[in-house]
N, C-alpha and C positions, 0 to 999 in steps of 0.2 A: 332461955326466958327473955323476951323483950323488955326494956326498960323503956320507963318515960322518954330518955331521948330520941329514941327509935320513931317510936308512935309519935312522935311530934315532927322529925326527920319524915316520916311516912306522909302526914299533913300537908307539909310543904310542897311533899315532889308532888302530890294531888293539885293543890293551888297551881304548882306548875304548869303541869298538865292541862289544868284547864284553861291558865294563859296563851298556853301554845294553840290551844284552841280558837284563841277569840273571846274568853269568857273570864270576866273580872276576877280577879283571887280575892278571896275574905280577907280583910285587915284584920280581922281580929284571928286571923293564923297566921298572916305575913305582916310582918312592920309595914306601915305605908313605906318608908322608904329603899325597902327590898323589892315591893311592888312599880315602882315608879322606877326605879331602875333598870330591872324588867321589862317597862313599857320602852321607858327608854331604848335600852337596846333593841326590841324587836323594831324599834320605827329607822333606825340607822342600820336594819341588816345584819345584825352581827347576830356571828353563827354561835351559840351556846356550848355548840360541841368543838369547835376548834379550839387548837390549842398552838399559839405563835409563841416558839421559841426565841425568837430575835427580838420579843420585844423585853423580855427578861432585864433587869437593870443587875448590873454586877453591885457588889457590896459597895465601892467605891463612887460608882456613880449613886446609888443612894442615900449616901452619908452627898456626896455634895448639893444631891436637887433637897435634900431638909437645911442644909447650910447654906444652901445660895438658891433660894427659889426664882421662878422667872418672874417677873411683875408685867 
């Protein structure tokens, strides 16, 4: 049985979809700011489907970029 998150999950990868198209996603299914991010990345090239392990922050480096951020 599919729940609400699913069908809402479903929504989204649609908006998707039609991003990767070329064609605007509804805000009123994607936060502007999931949108815009989105656009974002398709205008800098980044691949959606890669996945770069090196960029991974180990625990310790993450505890210090929140206690020493760069300015």
């Amino acid at each position: 049985m599919e729940n609400l998150n699913d069908r809402h999950s479903d929504k989204i990868f649609k908006e998707w979809n039609k991003m990767i198209k070329g064609v605007k996603a509804d805000p009123k299914i994607v936060k502007p700011e999931i949108i815009s991010a989105w656009e974002k990345s398709f205008k800098l090239n980044i691949d959606p489907y890669r996945f770069d392990k090196s960029i991974i922050l180990t625990s310790e480096e993450r505890r210090e970029s929140l206690l020493y951020p760069k300015v």
